[in-house]
MIDO-42114 format. One record per residue: residue number from 1; x, y, z of N, C-alpha, C in turn. Coordinates in Angstrom, 3 decimals. Each point is the difference from the previous one (the first is absolute). Layout:
N
+-----+----------+----------+----------+----------+----------+----------+----------+----------+----------+
: num :      n.u :      n.v :      n.w :     ca.u :     ca.v :     ca.w :      c.u :      c.v :      c.w :
+-----+----------+----------+----------+----------+----------+----------+----------+----------+----------+
: NUM :        X :        Y :        Z :        X :        Y :        Z :        X :        Y :        Z :
...
+-----+----------+----------+----------+----------+----------+----------+----------+----------+----------+
//
This chain:
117
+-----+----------+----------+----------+----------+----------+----------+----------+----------+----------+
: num :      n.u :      n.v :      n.w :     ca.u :     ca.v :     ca.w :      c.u :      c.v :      c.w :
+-----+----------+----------+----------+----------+----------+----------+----------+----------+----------+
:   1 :  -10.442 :   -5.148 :   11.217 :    0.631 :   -0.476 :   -1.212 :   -0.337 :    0.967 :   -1.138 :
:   2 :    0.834 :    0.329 :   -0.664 :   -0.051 :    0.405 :   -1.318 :   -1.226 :    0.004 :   -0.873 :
:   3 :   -0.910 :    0.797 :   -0.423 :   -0.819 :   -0.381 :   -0.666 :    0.020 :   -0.475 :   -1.500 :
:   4 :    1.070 :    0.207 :   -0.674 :    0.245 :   -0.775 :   -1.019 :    0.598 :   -1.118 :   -0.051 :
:   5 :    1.066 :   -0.171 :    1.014 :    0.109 :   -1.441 :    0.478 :   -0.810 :   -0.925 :    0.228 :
:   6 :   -1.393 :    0.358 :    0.614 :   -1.235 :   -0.598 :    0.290 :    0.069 :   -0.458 :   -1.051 :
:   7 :   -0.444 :    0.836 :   -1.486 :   -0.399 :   -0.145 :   -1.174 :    0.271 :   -1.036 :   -0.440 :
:   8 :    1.409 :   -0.087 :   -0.182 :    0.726 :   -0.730 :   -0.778 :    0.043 :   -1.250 :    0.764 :
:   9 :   -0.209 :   -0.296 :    1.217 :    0.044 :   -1.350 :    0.426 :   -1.333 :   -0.237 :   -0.062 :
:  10 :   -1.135 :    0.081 :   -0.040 :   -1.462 :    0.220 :   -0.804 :    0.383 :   -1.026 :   -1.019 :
:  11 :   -0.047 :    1.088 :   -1.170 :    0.422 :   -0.659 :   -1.199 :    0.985 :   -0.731 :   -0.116 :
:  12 :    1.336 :   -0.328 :    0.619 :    0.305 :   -1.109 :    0.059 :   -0.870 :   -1.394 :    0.555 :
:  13 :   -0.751 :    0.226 :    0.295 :   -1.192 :   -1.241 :    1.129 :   -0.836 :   -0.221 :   -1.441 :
:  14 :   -0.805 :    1.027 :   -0.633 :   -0.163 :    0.516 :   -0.974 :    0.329 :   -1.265 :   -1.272 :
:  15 :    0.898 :    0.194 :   -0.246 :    0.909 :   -0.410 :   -1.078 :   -0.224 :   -1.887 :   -0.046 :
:  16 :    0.818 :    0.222 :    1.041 :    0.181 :   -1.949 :    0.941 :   -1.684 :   -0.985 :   -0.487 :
:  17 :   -0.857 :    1.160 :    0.546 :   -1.929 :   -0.890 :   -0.006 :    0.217 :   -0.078 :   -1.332 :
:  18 :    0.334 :    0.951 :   -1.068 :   -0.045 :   -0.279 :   -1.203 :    0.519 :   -0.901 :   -0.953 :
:  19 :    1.558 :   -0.209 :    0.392 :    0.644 :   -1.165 :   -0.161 :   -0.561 :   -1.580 :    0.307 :
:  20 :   -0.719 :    0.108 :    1.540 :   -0.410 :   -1.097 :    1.031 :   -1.408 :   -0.253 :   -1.282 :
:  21 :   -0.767 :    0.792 :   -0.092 :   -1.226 :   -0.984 :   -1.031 :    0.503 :   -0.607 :   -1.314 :
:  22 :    1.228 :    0.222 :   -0.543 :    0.016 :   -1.040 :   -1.071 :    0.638 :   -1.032 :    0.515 :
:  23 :    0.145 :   -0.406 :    0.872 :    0.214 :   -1.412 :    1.084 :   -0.828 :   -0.986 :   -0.567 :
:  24 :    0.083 :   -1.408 :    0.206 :   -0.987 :   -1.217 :   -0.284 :   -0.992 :    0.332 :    1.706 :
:  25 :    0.635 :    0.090 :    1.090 :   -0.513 :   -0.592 :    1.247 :   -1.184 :    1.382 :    0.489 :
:  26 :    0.585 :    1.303 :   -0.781 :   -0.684 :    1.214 :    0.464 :   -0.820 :   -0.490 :   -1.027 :
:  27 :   -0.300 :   -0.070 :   -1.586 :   -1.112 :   -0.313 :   -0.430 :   -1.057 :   -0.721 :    0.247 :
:  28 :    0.413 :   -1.131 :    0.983 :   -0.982 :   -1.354 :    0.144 :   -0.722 :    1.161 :    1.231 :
:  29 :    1.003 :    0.335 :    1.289 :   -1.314 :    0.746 :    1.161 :   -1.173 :    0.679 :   -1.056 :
:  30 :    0.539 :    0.989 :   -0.941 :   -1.030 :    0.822 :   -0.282 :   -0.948 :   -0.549 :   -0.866 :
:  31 :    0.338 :   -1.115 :   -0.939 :   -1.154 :   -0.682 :    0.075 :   -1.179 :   -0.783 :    0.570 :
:  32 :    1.161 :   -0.231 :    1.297 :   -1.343 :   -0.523 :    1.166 :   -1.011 :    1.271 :    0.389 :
:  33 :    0.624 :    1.211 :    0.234 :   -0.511 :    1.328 :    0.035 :   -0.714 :    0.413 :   -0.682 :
:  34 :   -0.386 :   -0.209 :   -0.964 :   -0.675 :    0.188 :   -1.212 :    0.520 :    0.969 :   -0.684 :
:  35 :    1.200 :    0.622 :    0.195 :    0.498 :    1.011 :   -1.190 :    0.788 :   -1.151 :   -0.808 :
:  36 :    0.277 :    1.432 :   -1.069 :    0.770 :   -0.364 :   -1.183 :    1.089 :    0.837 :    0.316 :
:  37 :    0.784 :   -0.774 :   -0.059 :    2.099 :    0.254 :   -0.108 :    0.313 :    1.153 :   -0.406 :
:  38 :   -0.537 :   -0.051 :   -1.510 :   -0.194 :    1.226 :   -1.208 :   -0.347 :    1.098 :    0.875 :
:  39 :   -1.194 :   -0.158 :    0.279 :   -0.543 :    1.566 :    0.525 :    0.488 :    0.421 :    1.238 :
:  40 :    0.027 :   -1.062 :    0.914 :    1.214 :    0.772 :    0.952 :    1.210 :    0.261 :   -0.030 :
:  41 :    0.398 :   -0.019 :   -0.840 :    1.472 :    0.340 :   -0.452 :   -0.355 :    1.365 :   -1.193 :
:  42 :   -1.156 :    0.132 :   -0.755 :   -0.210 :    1.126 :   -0.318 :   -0.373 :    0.827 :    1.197 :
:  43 :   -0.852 :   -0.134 :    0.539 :    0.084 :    0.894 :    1.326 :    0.914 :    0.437 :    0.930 :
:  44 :    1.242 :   -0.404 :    0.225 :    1.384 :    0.077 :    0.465 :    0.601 :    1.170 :   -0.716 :
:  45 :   -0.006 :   -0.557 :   -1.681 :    0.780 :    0.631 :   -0.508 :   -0.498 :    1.711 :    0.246 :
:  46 :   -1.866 :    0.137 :   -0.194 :   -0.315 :    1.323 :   -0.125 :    0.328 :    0.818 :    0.948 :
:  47 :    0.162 :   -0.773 :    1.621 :    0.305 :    0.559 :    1.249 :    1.413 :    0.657 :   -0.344 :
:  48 :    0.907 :   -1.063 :   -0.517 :    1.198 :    0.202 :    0.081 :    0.136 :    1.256 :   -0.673 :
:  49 :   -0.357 :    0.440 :   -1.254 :   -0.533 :    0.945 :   -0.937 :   -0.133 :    0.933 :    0.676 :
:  50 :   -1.323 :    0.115 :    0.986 :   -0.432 :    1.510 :    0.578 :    1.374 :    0.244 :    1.040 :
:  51 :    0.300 :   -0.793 :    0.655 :    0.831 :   -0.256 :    0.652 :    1.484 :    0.702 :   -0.095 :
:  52 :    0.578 :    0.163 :   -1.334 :    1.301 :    0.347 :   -0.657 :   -0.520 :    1.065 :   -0.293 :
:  53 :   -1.180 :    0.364 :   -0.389 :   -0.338 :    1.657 :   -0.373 :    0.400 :    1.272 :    1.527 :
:  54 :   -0.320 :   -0.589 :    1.020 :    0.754 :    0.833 :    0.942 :    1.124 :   -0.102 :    0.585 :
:  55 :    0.700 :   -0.524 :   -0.738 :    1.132 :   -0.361 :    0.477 :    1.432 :    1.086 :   -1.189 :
:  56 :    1.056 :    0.132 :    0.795 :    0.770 :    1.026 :   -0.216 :    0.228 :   -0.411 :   -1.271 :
:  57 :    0.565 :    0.499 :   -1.042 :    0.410 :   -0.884 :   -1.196 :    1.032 :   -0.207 :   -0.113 :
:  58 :    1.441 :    0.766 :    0.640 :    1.026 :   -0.795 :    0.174 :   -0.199 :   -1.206 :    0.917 :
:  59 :   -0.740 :    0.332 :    1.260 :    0.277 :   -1.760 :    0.491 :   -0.445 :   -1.374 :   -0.350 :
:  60 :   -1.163 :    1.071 :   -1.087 :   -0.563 :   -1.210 :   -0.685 :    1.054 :   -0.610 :   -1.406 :
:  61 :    0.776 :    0.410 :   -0.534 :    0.888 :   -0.271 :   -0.941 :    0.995 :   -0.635 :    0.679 :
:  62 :    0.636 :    0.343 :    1.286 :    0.738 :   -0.273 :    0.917 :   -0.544 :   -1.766 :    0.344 :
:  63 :   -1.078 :   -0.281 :    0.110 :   -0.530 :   -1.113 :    0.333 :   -0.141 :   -1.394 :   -0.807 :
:  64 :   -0.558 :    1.125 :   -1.142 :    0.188 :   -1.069 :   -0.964 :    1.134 :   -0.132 :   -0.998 :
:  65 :    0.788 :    0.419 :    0.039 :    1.244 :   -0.231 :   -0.197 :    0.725 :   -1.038 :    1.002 :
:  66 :   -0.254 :    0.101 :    1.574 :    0.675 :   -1.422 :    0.637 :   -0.877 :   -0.781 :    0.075 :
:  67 :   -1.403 :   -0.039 :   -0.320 :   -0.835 :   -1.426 :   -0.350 :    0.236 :   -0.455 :   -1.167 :
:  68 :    0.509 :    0.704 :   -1.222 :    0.406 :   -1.112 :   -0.975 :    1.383 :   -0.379 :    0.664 :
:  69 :    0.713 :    0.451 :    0.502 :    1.494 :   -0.628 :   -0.149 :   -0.159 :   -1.375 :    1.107 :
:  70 :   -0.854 :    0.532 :    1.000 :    0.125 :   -0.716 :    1.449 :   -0.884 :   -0.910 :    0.217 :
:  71 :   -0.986 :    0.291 :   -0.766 :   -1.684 :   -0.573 :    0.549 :   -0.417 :    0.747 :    1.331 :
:  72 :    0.348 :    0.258 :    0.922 :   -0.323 :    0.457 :    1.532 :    0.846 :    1.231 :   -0.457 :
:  73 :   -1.013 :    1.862 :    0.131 :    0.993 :    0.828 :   -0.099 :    0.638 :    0.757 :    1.783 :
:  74 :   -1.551 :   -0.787 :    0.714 :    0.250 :    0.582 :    1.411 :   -0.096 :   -0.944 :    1.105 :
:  75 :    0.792 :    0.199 :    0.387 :    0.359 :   -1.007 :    0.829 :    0.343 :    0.400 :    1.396 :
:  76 :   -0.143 :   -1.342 :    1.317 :    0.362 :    0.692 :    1.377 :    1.639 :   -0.542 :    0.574 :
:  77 :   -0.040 :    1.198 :    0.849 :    1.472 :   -0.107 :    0.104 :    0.141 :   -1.006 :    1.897 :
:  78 :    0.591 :   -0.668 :    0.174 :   -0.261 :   -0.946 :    0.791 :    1.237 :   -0.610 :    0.452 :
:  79 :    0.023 :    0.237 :    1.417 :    1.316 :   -0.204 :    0.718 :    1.140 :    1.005 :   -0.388 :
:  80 :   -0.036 :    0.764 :   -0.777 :    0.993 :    1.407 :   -0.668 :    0.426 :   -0.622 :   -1.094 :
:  81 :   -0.811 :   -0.840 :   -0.730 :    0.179 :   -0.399 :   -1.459 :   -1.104 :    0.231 :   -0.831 :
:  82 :    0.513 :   -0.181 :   -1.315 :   -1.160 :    0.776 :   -0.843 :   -0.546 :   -1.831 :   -0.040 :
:  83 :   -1.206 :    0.406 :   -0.357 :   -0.674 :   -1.866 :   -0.185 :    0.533 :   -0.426 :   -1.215 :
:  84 :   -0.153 :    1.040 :   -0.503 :    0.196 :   -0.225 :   -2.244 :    1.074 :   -0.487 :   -0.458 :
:  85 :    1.477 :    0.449 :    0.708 :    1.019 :   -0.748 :   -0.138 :    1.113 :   -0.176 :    0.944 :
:  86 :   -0.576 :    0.232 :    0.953 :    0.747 :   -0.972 :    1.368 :    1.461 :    0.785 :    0.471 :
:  87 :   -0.364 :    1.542 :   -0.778 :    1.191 :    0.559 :    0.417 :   -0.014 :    0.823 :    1.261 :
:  88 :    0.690 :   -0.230 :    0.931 :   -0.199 :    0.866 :    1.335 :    0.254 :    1.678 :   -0.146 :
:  89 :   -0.758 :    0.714 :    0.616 :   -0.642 :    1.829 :   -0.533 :    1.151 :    0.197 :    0.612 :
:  90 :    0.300 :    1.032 :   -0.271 :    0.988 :    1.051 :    0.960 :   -0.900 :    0.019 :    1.332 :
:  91 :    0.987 :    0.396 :    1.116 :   -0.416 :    0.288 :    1.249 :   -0.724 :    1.168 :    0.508 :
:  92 :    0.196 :    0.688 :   -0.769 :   -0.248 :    1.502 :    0.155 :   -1.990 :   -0.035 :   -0.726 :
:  93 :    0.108 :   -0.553 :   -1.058 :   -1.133 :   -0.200 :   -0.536 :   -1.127 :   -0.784 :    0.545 :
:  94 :    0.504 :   -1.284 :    0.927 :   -0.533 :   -0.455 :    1.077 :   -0.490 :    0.548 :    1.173 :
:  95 :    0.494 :    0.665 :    0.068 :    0.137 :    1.201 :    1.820 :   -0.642 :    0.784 :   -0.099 :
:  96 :   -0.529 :    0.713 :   -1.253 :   -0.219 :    1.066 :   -0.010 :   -1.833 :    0.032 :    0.183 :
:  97 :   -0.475 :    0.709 :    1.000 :   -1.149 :   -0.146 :    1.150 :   -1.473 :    0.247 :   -1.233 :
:  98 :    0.480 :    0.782 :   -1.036 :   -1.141 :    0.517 :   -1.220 :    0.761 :   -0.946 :   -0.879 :
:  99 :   -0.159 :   -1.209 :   -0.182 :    0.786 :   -0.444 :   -1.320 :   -1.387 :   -0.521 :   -0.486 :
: 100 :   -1.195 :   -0.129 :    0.068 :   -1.135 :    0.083 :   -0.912 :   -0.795 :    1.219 :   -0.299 :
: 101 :    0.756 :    1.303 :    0.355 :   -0.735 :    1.002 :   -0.710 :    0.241 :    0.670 :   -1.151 :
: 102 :    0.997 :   -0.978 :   -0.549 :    1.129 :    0.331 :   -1.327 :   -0.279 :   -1.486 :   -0.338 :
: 103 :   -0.071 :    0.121 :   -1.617 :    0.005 :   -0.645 :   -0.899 :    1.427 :   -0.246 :    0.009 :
: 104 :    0.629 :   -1.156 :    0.181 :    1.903 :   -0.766 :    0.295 :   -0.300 :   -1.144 :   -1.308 :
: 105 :    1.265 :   -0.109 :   -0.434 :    0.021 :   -1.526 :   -1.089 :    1.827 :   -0.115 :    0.213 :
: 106 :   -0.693 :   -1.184 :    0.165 :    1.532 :   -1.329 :    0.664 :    1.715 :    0.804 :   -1.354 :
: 107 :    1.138 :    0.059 :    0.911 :    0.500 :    0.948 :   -0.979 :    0.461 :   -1.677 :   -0.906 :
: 108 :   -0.113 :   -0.777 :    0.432 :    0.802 :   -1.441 :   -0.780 :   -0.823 :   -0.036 :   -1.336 :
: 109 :   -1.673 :   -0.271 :    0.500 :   -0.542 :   -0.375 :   -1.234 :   -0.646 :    0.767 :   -0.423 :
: 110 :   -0.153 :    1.350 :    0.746 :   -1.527 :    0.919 :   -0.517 :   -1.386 :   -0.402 :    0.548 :
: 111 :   -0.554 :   -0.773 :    0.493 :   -1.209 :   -0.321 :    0.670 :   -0.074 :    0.667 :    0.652 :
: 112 :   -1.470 :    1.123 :   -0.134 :   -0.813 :    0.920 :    1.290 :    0.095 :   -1.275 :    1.312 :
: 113 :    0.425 :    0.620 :    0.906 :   -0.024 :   -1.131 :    0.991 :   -0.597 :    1.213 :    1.167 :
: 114 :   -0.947 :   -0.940 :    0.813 :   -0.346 :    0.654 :    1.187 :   -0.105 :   -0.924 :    1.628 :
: 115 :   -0.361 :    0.891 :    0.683 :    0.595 :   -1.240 :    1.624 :   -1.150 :    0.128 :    0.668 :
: 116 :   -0.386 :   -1.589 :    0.120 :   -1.410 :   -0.236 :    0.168 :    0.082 :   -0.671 :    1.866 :
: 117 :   -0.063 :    1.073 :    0.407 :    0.565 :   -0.399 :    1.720 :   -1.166 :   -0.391 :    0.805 :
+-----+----------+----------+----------+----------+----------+----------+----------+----------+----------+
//
């Protein structure tokens, strides 16, 4: 697979934990845990931080540009549909034996999409 593809589905995973602690139900575990919400979610964020520093800076603009529009900027492609909006890929884009060593985004909506076989 792609090593920036890696990346970016990383930080998409990334992103999600960060969202997931301002939850009511993720706060209560980590108080049984003895953390604080706060600080693990500051700690997320700093990962996320070092995290985007090696990362390309178009794909990083690229990313967050479809996480504001989308919420989810990467997404898996599943059954020869993109997950993100249920539009079926071209065939050719399906078939093709290296289709995770290239960075691909769904031509319908734009979502980096990759095929998690």
């Amino acid at each position: 697979m792609n090593q920036d593809l890696e990346k970016l589905i990383s930080l998409h995973d990334l992103d999600v934990m960060i969202a997931d602690l301002s939850r009511k139900e993720i706060r209560h575990q980590e108080e049984k845990l003895g953390l604080e919400a706060d600080d693990a979610q500051e700690m997320l964020r700093e990962m996320r931080t070092q995290f985007t520093s090696h990362l390309n800076k178009r794909l990083l603009a690229q990313y967050d540009r479809l996480a504001s529009h989308y919420g989810n900027a990467v997404v898996p492609a599943i059954g020869g549909r993109c997950s993100g909006c249920l539009t079926r890929l071209p065939t050719a884009m399906c078939s093709d034996p290296e289709r995770n060593e290239q960075i691909r985004s769904c031509p319908t909506c734009g979502r980096i999409i990759y095929w998690a076989d």
